[in-house]
ChimeraX commands (.cxc) that place a marker at each C-alpha (Angstrom):
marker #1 position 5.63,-13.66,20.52 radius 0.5
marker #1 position 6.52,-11.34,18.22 radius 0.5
marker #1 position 9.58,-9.70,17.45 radius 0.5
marker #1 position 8.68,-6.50,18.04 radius 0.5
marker #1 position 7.17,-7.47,21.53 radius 0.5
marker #1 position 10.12,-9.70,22.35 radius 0.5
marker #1 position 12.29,-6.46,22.07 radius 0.5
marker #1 position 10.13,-4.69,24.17 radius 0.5
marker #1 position 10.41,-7.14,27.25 radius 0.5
marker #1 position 14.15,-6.19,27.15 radius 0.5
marker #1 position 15.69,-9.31,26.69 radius 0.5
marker #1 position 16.62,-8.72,23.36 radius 0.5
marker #1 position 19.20,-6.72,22.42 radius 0.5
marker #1 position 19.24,-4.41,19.66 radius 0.5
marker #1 position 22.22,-6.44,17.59 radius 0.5
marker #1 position 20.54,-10.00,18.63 radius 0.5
marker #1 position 17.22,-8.33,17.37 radius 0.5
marker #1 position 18.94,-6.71,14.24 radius 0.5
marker #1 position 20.14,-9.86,13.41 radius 0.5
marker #1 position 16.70,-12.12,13.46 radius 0.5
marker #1 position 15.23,-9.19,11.66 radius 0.5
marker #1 position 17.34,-9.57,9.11 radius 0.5
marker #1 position 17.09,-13.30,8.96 radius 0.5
marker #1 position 13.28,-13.05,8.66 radius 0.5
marker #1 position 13.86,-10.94,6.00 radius 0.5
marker #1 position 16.37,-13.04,3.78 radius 0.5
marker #1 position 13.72,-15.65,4.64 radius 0.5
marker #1 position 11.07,-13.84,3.18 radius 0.5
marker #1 position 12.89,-12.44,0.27 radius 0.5
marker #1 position 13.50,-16.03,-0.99 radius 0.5
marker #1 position 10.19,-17.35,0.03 radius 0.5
marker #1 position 9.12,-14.97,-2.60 radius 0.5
marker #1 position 11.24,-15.69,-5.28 radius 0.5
marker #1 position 10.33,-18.97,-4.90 radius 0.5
marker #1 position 6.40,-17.71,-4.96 radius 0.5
marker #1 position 7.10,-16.46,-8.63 radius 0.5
marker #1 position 8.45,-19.89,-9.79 radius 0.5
marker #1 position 6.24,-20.78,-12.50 radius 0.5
marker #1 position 6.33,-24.86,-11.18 radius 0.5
marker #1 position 5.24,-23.63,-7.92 radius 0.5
marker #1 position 2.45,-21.59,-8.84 radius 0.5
marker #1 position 1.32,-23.93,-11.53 radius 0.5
marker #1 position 1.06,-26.34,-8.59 radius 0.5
marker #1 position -1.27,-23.98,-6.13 radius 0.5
marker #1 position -3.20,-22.78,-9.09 radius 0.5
marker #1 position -4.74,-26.56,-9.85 radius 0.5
marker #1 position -5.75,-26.75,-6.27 radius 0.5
marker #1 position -9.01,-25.17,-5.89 radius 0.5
marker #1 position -10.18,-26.51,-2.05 radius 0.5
marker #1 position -6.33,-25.01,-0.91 radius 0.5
marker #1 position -7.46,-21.68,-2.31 radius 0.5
marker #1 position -11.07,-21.93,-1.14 radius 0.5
marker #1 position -9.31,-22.88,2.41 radius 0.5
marker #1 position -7.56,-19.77,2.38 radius 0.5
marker #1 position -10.27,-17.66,1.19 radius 0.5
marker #1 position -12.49,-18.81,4.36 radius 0.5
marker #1 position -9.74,-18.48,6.90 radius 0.5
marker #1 position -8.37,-14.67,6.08 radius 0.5
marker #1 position -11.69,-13.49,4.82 radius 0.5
marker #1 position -15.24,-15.83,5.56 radius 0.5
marker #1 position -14.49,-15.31,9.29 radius 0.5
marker #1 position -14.35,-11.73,8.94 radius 0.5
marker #1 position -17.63,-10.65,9.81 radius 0.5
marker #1 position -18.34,-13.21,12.45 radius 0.5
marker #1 position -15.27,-12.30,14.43 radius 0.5
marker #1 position -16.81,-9.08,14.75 radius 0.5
marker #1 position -20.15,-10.51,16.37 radius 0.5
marker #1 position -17.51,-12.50,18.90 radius 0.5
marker #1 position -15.87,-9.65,20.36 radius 0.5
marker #1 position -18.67,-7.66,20.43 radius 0.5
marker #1 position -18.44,-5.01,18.23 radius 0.5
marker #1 position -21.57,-3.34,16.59 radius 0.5
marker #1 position -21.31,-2.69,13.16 radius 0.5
marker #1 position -23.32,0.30,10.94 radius 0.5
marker #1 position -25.22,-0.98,8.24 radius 0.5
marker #1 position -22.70,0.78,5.97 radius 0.5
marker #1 position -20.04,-0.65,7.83 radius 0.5
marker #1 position -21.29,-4.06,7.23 radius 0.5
marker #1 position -22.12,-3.85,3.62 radius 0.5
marker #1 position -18.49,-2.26,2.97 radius 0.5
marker #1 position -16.61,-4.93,4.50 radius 0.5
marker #1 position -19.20,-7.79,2.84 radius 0.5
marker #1 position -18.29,-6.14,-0.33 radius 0.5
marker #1 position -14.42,-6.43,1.15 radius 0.5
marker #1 position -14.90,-10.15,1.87 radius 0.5
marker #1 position -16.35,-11.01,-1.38 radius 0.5
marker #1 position -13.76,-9.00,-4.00 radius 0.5
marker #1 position -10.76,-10.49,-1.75 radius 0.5
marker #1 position -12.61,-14.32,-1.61 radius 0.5
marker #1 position -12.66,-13.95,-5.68 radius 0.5
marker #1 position -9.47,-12.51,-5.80 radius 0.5
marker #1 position -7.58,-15.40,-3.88 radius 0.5
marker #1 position -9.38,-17.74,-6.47 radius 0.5
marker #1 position -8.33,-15.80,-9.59 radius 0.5
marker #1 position -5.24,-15.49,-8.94 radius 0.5
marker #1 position -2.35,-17.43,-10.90 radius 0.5
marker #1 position 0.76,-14.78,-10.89 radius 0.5
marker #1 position 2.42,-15.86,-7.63 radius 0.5
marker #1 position 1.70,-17.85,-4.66 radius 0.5
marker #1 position 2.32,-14.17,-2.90 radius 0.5
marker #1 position -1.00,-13.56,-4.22 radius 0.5
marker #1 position -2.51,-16.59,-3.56 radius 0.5
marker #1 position -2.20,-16.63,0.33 radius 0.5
marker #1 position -1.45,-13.11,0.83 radius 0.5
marker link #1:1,2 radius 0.2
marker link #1:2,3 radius 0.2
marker link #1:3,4 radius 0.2
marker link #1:4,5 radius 0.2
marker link #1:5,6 radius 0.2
marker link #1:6,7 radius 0.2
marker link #1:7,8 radius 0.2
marker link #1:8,9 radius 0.2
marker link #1:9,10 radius 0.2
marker link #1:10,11 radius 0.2
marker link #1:11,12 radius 0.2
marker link #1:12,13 radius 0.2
marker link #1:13,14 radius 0.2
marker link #1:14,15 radius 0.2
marker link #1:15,16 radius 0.2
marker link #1:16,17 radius 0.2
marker link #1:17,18 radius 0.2
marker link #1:18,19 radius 0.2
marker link #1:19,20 radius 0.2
marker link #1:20,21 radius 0.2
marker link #1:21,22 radius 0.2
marker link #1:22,23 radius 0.2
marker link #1:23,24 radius 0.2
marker link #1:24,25 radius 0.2
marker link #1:25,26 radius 0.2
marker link #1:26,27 radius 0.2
marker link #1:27,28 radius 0.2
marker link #1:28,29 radius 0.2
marker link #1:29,30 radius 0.2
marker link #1:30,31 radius 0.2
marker link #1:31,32 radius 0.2
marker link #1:32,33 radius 0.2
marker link #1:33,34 radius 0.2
marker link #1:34,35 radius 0.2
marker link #1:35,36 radius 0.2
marker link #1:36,37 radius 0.2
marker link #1:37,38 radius 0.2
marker link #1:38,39 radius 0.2
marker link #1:39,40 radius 0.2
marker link #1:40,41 radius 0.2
marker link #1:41,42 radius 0.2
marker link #1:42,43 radius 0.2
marker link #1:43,44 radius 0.2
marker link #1:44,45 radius 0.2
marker link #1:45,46 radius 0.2
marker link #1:46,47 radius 0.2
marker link #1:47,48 radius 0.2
marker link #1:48,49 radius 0.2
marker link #1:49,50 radius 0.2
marker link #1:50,51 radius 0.2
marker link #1:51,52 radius 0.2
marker link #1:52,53 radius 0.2
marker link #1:53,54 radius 0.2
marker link #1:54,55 radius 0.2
marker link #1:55,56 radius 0.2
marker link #1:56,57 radius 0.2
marker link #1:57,58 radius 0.2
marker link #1:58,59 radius 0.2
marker link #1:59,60 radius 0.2
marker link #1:60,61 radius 0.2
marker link #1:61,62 radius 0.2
marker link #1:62,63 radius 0.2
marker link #1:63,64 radius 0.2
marker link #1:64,65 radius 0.2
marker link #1:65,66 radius 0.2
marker link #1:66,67 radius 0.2
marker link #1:67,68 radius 0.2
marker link #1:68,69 radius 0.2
marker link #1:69,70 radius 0.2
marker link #1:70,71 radius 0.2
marker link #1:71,72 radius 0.2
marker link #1:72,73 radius 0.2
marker link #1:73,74 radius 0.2
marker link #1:74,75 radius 0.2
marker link #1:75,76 radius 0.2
marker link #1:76,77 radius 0.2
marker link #1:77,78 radius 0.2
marker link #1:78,79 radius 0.2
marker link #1:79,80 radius 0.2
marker link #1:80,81 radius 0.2
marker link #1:81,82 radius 0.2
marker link #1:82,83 radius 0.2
marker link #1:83,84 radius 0.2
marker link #1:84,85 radius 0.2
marker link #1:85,86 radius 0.2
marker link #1:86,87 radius 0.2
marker link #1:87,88 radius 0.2
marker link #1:88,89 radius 0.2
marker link #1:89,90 radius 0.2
marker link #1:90,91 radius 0.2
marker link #1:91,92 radius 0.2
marker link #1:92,93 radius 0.2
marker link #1:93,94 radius 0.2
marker link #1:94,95 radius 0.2
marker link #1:95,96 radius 0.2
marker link #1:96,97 radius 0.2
marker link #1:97,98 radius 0.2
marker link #1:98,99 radius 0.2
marker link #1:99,100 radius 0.2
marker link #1:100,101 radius 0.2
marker link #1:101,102 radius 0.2
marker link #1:102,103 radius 0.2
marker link #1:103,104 radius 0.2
view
């Protein structure tokens, strides 16, 4: 459940909700300054089949999970997010700046 939806089933108040947002937040904010640590992307950048993983999971799916829930696609459609899939795929393995960039 999400935060957002566990707000909405009212058993969340606004303060108790204020206060894991900002939590998550924090969270995040240092998860990303460690992401910039040169150690830690020096690590992720030597491992290919992690990045390759990644790649498959966000982006390889993409178009099949369209053919599961039964959504017809345009040509143009399909050839625009094929060229999506591909640019993102080579993007996740070129990049070295942060590990933000790597699985993001």
């Amino acid at each position: 459940m999400t935060l957002k939806e566990y707000l909405q089933t009212g058993k969340c108040s606004p303060e108790t909700g204020s206060k894991i947002g900002k939590q998550v937040g924090d969270f995040m904010g240092r998860l990303h300054a460690w992401g910039t640590s040169t150690d830690v992307c020096a690590f992720f950048n030597g491992n290919q089949e992690a990045k390759a993983m990644y790649s498959w999971a966000y982006y390889g799916r993409l178009l099949s999970t369209f053919d599961q829930v039964e959504i017809e696609l345009e040509e143009e459609e399909k050839r625009a997010l094929e060229q999506i899939v591909e640019e993102s795929s080579q993007a996740i393995m070129d990049a070295t700046s942060t590990v933000r960039r790597l699985f993001l």
